[in-house]
N, C-alpha and C positions, 0 to 999 in steps of 0.2 A: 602483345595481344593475348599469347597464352597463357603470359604470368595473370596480367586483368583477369580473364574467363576463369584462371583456377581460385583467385581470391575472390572474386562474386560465387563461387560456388560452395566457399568453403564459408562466406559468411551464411549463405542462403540454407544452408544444412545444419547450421547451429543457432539459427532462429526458429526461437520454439511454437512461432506459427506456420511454417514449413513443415516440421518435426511430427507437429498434430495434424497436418492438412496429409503429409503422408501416410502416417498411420491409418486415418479412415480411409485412403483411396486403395492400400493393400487391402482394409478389410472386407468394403463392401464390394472392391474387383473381385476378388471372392468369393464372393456371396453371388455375385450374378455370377460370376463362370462357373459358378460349380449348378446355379437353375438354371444355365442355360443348357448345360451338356445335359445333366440329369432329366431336362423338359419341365422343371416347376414354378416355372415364370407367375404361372396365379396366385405361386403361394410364396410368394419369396417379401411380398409387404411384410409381414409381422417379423419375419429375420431381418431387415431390414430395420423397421423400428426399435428391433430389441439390439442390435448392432448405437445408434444412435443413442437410446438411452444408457449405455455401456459408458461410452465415449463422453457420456456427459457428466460421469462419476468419474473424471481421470484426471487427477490434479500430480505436478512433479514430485516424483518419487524415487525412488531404487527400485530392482524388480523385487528386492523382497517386501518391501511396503508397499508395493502395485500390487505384489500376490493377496496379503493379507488384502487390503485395501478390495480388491474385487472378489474374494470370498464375502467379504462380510457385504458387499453392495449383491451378490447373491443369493443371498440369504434375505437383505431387505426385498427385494426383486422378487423371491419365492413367495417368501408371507404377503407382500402386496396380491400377488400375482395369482392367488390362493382365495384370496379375501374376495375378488376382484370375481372369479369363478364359482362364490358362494353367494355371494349378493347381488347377481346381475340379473337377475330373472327380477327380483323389487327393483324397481330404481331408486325409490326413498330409502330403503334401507340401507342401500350403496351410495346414496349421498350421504349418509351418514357416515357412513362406513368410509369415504373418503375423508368425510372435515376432519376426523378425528386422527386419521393417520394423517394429513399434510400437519394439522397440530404438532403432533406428535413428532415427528420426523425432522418439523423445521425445529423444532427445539433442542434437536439431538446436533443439526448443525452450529450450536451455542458452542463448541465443542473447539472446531477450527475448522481449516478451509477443506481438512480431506472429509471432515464428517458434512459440511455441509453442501461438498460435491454429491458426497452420497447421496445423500437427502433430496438433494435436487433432482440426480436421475432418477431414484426410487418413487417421489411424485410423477413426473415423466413417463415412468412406466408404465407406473397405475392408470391413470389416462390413454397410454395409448394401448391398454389391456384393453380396456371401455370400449375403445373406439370401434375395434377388431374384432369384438366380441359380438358388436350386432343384436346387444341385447339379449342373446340364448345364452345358455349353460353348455349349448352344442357349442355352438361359434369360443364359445371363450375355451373350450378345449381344443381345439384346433388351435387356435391361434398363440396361447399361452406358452404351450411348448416351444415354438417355433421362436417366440421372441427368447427365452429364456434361453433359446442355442446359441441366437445372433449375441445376447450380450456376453453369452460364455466365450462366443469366438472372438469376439472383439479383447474380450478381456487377457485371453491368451497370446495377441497380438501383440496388445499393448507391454504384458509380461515379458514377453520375449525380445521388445524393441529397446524396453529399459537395462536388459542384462547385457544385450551388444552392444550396446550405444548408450552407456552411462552419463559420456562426458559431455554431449550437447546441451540439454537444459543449464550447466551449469555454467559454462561459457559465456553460455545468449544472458543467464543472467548476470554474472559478472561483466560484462562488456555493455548492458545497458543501464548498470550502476555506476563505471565509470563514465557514459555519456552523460548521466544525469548529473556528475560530480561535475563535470566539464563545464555546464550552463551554472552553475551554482556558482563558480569561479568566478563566470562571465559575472552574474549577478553583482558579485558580490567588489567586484572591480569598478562598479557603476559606482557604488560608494566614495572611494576614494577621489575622487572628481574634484577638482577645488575650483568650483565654478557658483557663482550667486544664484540665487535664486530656484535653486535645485530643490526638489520635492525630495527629501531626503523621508519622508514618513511613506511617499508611495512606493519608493525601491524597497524600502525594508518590508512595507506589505508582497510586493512581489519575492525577497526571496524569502519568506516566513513561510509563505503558499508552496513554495520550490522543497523549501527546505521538507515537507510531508511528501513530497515524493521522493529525494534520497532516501527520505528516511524507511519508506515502505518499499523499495528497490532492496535498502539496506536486509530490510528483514523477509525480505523474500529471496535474497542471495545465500543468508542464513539458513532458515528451511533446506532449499535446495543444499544447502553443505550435509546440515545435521543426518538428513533422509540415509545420505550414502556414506556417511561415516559406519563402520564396523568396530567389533572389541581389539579386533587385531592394531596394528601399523596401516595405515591408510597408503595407498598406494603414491606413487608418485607425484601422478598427476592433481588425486585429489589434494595432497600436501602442498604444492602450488599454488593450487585454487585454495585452499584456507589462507596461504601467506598474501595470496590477491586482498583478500577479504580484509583480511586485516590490516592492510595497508591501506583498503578503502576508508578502513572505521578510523586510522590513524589519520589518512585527508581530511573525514569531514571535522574531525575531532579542530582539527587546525584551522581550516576555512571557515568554519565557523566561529569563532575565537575573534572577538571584538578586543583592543587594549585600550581605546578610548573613544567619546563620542567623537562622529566624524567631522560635525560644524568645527569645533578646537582645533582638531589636524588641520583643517582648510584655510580657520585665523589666523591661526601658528603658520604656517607655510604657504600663506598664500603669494610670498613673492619671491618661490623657491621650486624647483621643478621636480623636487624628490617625491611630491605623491604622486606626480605621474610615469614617474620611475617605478614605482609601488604597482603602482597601478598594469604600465606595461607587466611588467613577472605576473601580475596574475593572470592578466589576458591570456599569458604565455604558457603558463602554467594551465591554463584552462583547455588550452589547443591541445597539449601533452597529454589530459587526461581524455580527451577526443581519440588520440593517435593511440593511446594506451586501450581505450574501447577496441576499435578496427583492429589490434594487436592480437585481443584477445579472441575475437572472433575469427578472425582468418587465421589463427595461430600465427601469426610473421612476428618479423622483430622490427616495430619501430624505428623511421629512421628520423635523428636526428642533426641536425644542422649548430650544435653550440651555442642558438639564439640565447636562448632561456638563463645559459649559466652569463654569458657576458650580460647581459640586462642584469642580473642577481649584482656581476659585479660593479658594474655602473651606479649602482640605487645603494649598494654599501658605501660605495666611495662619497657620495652623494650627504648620506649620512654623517659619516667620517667627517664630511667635511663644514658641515654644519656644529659638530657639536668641536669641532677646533674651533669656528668661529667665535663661537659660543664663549672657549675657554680662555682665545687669546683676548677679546673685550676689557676681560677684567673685572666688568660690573656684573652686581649680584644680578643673575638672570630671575625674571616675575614667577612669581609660582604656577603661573596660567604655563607659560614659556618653557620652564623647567619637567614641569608634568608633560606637554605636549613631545618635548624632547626626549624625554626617557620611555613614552609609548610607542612615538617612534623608531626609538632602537628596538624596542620588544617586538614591533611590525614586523621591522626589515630580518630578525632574528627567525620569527617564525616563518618568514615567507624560504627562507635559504633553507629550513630546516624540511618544511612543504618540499621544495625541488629535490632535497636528498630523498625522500619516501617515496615519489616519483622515480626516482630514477633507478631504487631497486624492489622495486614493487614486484616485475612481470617474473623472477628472476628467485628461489629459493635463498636466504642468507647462511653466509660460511657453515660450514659442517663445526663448528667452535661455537656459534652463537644458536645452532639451532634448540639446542637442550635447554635454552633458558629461559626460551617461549612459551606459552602456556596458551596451546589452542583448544583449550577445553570452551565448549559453546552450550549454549542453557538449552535446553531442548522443551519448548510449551507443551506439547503434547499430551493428553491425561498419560499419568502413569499405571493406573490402575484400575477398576470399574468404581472404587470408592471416588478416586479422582476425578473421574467422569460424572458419576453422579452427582457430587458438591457442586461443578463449577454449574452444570444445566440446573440445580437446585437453588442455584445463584441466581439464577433469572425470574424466578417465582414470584416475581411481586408486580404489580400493575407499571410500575417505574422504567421497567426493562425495555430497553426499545425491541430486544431480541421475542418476549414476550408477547408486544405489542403486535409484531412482523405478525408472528406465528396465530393470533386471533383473527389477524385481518385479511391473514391468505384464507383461512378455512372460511371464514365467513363471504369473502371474494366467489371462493369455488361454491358456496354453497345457492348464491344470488343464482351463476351462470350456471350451474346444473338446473334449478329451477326455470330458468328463460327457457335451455337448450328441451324440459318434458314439455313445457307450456306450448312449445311451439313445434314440436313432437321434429322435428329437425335432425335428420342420419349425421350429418356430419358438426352435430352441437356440440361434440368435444373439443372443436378446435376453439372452442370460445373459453374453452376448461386451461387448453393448454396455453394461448392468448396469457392468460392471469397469470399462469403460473410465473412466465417466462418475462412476464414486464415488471411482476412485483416484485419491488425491494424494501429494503427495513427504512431509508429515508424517502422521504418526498419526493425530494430534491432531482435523487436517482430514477425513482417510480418515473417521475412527468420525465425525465430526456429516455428511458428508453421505452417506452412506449409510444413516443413519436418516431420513435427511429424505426421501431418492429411495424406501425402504419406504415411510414416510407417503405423500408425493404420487403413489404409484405405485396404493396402493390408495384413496386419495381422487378420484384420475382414471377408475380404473375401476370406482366408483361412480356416479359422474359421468356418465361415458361410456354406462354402462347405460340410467340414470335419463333420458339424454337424446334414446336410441334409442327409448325406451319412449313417451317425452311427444311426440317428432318423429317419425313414421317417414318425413315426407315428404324428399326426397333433397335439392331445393334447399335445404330449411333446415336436412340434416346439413351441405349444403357450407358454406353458410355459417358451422356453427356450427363446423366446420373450421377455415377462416381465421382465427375468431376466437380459437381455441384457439391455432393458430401464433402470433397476433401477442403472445395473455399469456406462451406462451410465452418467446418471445427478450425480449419487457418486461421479463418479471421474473428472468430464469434467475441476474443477479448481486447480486440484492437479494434476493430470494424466491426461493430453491431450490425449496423444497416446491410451493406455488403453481406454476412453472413445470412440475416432473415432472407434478402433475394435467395442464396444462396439456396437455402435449405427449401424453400416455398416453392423455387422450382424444381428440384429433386422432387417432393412431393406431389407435384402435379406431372411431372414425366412418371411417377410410377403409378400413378391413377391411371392415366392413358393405357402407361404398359397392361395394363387391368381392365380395357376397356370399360373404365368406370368415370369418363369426362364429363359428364351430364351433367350440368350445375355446378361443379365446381371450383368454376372462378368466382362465377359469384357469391356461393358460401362461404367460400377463403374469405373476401373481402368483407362481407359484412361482417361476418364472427369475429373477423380481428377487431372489427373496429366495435363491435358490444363488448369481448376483452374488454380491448381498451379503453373503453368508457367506465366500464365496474371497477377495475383498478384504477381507475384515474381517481373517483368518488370515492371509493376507498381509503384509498392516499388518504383523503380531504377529509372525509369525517369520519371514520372507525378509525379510534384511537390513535391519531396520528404520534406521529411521534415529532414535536418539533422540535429542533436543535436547540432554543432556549429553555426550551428545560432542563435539557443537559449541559448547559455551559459552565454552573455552578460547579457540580462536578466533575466535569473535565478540566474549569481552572485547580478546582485544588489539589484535583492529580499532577497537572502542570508544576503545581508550587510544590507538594510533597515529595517530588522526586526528584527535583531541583535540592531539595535541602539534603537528600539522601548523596546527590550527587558531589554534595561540593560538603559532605562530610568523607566521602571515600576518597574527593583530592588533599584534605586536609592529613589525613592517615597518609598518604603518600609524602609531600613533605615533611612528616616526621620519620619514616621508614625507609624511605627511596624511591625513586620510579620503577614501579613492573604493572604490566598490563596484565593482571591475572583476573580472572574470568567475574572475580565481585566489583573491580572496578569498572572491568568492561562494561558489566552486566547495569551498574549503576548509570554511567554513560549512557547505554541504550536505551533504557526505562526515560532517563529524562527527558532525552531525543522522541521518543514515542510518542510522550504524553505530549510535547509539543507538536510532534504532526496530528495528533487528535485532537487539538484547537484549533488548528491550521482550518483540517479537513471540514470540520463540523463551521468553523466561521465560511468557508467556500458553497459548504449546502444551504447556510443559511441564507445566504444570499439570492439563494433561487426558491426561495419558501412566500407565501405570500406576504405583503407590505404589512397586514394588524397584525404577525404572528413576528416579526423582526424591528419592533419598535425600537430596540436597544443594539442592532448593528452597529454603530459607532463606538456604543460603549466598549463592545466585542473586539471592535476591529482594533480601537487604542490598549485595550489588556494585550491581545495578541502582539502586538510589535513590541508592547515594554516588555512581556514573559519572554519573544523570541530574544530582546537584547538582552534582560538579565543572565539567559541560557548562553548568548556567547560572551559574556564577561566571563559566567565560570568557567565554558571550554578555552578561556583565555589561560585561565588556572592552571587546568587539565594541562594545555600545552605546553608550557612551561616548565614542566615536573624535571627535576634531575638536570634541568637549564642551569647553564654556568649563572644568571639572574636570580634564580630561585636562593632565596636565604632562609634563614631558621628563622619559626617563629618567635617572637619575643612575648612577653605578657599581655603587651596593649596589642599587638596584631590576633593575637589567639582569643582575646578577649571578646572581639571585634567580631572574628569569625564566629564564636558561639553564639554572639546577640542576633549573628544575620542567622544564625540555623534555627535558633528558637522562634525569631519574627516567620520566617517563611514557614515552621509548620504550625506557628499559632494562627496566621492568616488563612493555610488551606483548612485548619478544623470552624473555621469561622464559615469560610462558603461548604461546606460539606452541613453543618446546620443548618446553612440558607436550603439547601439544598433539601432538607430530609425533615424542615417547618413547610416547603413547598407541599398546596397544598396538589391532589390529581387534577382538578379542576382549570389548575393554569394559574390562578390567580395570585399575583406578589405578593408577598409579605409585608404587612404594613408596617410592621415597626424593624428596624435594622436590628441585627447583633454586632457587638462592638467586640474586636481582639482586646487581652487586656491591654490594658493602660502604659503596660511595659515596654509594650513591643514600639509606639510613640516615642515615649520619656527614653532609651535607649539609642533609638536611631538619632536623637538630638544630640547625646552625646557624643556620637563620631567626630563633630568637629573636637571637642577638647580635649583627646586623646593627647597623651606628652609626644611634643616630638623625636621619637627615640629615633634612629640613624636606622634602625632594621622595618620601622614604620615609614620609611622613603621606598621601604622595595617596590618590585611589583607587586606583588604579593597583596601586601598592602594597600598600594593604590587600584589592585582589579575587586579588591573587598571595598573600598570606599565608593568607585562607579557602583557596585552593585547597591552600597547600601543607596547611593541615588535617585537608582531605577525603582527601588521598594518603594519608598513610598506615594510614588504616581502609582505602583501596581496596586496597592492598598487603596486608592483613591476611586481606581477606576472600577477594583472588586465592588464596594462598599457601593457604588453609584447603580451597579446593577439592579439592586433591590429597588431603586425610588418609582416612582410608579410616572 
């Protein structure tokens, strides 16, 4: 029982919504004990607010990128906070004065996640400057300081919580990279099934969908590494945690890795039990990277039971005993039979080699092998002010959805400043922060969370009532304050809804504390819901951004970094297998651009029925892109495999035709893309790739049959050139009206 309680506590302290629900409850428990000793319980709202907007600028870092990190959300914070104290006596000229900085601001978030947490509180602040300010130049002095303390204290909190306690965020992320690996397993085991009738097109859509969230797991495990690496020797632990990581990259690397269609395997072996031999190791394999999550969270050691390696041996032997079949016959086996049998080996080969990367994953490798590792990781982040400036300059054109965001919040905020004068309304800024906090750059996103922030907005202030009713004594409103802030920030990236109660009632327990209850439930309620009505319409007709306009472009990112990829595997079988940071790098870009078709075919499916006329077409590119992607990580895996042979002239040959087809095809939709007119409207006449990349792919069948054109090699380049041209089919189809 004590061992249970100490592993529930130790997975609960390295869940990074524990980690942030603790952080706010040390800081704003501070904040009321230090007004309530001191007696400044009237004035403790604006420390309060400026504590909250702090906490809403604090994405995973190291304490030195949290320092930098909340200097410069200080400095936004000032000049907002500045601006806010110049122009509050006009109110027109402080809506002005706000469109142009939420502009501004959201566009600095083009940047990445820590600039556009900024950005987020920095809006945040500016608003509840407004709110506090009362409309005088008096009030917004008073008040300004006091928020500017709360988010200086929160922010020193937060500094101090990342220098003692480095290794949690990085844990929770590593250990829910591995959970996500573990269903992708599952997934991807539903495959091998040799059963009739199987919808083999909707499993692949399900794990194409899966696969963009390893894949954004992936690159958020990354971040959290890069943040806390230094110029030094990385400390132990982090040295671990990068060897985690890359074990992760080397799993999906593998799980993902198609060696043939699966209808073939199923004809081939339908009256043989070896795919469900397959099938078991992966299930197996799938629980392991489960037990390897829990591993990593509770720090323990995994216990295993041997299952996974005797299934390994059972499914070789299985093999084994198929391809003796095979040889003692005699007869020339069909070429359908003979392919089936040689992908099968390369199955059973990567799945044994999967169990080996598993099994020393949690674990540093020998002090002999570690030097010849290469955990150098690419780090996004601008490097300079010039670098910063190009990529936000990058967004300057009407096209940008990031753009688009940034037009439709100022003009969002600008609607609801005008209802909040027109109807001269004290507490109209919540319909300011309403918008802020429901809008997002897709639709898709906009419409779920602003039903959620309705929900949790009136589950809060049912809440909040019921608890004014049951408590009226003040120390245990404050308290039940605190605890409202800490479910708050807990849950705000898991549980939206959960979190708006959350916060909505904190909010209404420090009104009271204020003796300032009068009305304000029912202002809470109706502002949110004019919010959310402005950003809903919003959404809908200021510049939306619909996912089919972006799908051109995001297939030919898909394809062009697919060719990029499987020319860095190429280089490798002329040079040898090493995982050195261009091939990684290539691998991950590919991987990316595939969860960015994933993600964007999943929004468009919650976008209105005239705006997703061509979801089909969408959905069939998306499963052939995702299998082209696992025939090359087929490649990939293979590298330095006793399988792997040297290229010949007709395999090498073979490969440059598929690398020229795949980026002649992406400059084809990047045209579609950039003849697109604003308007929406298709193109009426198609652009056609040349002529080559056709007359080429025909020729794959008459290659000579050389003896090194039987490898794998050769036959994961032959599936791919298969897959091409349905991709070419369904690219080209997008355009027809």
């Amino acid at each position: 029982m004590d061992t249970t309680w100490k592993l529930s506590w130790q997975r609960a302290r390295n869940h990074e919504g524990f980690t942030r629900g603790a952080r706010a409850f040390v800081a704003l428990a501070a904040v009321l004990a230090c007004g309530w000793w001191a007696g400044w319980q009237a004035e403790l709202m604006p420390v309060l607010l400026g504590v909250i907007a702090s906490a809403l600028t604090e994405t995973d870092d190291s304490w030195r990128g949290r320092l930098r990190a909340q200097c410069l959300a200080l400095a936004c914070f000032g000049l907002l906070a500045w601006a806010v104290w110049a122009t509050v006596s006009w109110p027109w000229v402080l809506m002005g004065v706000m469109a142009v900085s939420a502009f501004a601001i959201t566009m600095l978030g083009a940047l990445s996640e820590r600039y556009r947490a900024i950005a987020f509180g920095s809006l945040i602040l500016f608003i509840y400057a407004g709110l506090s300010a009362h409309s005088s130049r008096a009030g917004a002095g008073e008040a300004i300081p006091r928020m500017l303390a709360g988010a200086a204290w929160y922010g020193g909190v937060s500094v101090l919580w990342h220098a003692v306690m480095p290794r949690a965020p990085v844990r929770y992320r590593l250990a829910k990279l591995y959970a996500l690996l573990g269903e992708y397993l599952r997934l991807k085991a539903l495959l091998l099934e040799p059963v009739r009738d199987v919808d083999l097109e909707q499993r692949r859509m399900a794990l194409a969908l899966h696969n963009g969230r390893v894949v954004d797991a992936l690159n958020a495990a990354k971040e959290s590494l890069i943040s806390r690496m230094g110029r030094g020797t990385p400390p132990p632990w982090l040295q671990t945690a990068m060897h985690q990581y890359l074990a992760a990259q080397d799993v999906h690397e593998r799980v993902s890795s198609s060696h043939e269609h699966y209808d073939l395997l199923a004809q081939s072996f339908f009256h043989s039990d070896v795919l469900y031999r397959c099938q078991r190791v992966l299930t197996l394999l799938g629980e392991q990277a489960l037990k390897l999550s829990g591993a990593i969270a509770a720090q323990s050691v995994p216990q295993h039971w041997g299952v996974t390696a005797r299934a390994i041996e059972d499914m070789q032997a299985a093999v084994a005993h198929l391809q003796a079949q095979a040889q003692s016959s005699g007869a020339v086996p069909a070429p359908a039979q003979a392919r089936a049998l040689r992908s099968l080996r390369a199955l059973g080969d990567n799945l044994t080699a999967l169990a080996g990367v598993f099994a020393g994953a949690l674990a540093l490798p020998a002090q002999g092998h570690e030097g010849v590792l290469d955990h150098a990781l690419f780090d996004r982040e601008p490097r300079s002010l010039g670098d910063a400036w190009g990529r936000v300059r990058a967004h300057w054109q009407l096209q940008s959805p990031w753009l688009r965001h940034s037009l439709r919040l100022s003009l969002s905020l600008v609607a609801g400043f005008a209802i909040m004068q027109a109807t001269a309304d004290p507490h109209g800024y919540w319909i300011l922060l309403t918008i802020v906090f429901v809008s997002q750059p897709q639709y898709a996103a906009t419409q779920t969370r602003l039903m959620q922030r309705a929900k949790g907005t009136a589950m809060g202030l049912a809440l909040g009532w019921a608890l004014i009713q049951l408590f009226p004594g003040a120390l245990v409103q404050a308290a039940l304050l605190v605890l409202g802030g800490a479910v708050f920030f807990g849950a705000r990236h898991s549980r939206y809804t959960l979190a708006t109660a959350a916060v909505t009632t904190l909010l209404l327990l420090s009104f009271h504390q204020m003796g300032a209850t009068q009305g304000v439930i029912s202002a809470r309620l109706l502002e949110t819901v004019v919010g959310c009505a402005i950003a809903a319409v919003a959404s809908w007709l200021v510049l939306p951004s619909w996912q089919s306009r972006h799908w051109p472009r995001l297939a030919a990112q898909a394809l062009q970094t697919q060719a990029i990829y499987l020319r860095e595997i190429l280089a490798q079988y002329q040079s040898g297998k090493c995982d050195h940071l261009a091939y990684r790098l290539a691998r991950r870009n590919a991987h990316n651009a595939d969860a960015a078709l994933s993600n964007s075919y999943s929004a468009m499916l919650k976008e209105p029925a005239r705006v997703r006329r061509q979801a089909e077409v969408a959905a069939h590119f998306l499963c052939l892109s995702h299998t082209q992607l696992n025939y090359l990580s087929a490649l990939g895996a293979q590298r330095g495999g006793a399988a792997a042979q040297p290229m010949d002239e007709a395999t090498r040959a073979l490969a440059q035709t598929l690398l020229v087809s795949l980026q002649q095809l992406a400059l084809e939709l990047e045209r579609a893309q950039q003849q697109q007119p604003s308007s929406g409207r298709r193109r009426s006449r198609r652009t056609h790739s040349a002529p080559a990349v056709a007359q080429v792919l025909r020729e794959w069948g008459t290659v000579p049959a050389a003896p090194s054109a039987h490898s794998l090699m050769a036959a994961q380049l032959q599936l791919v050139g298969k897959v091409f041209p349905q991709i070419q089919a369904q690219a080209r189809r997008w355009g027809e009206p």
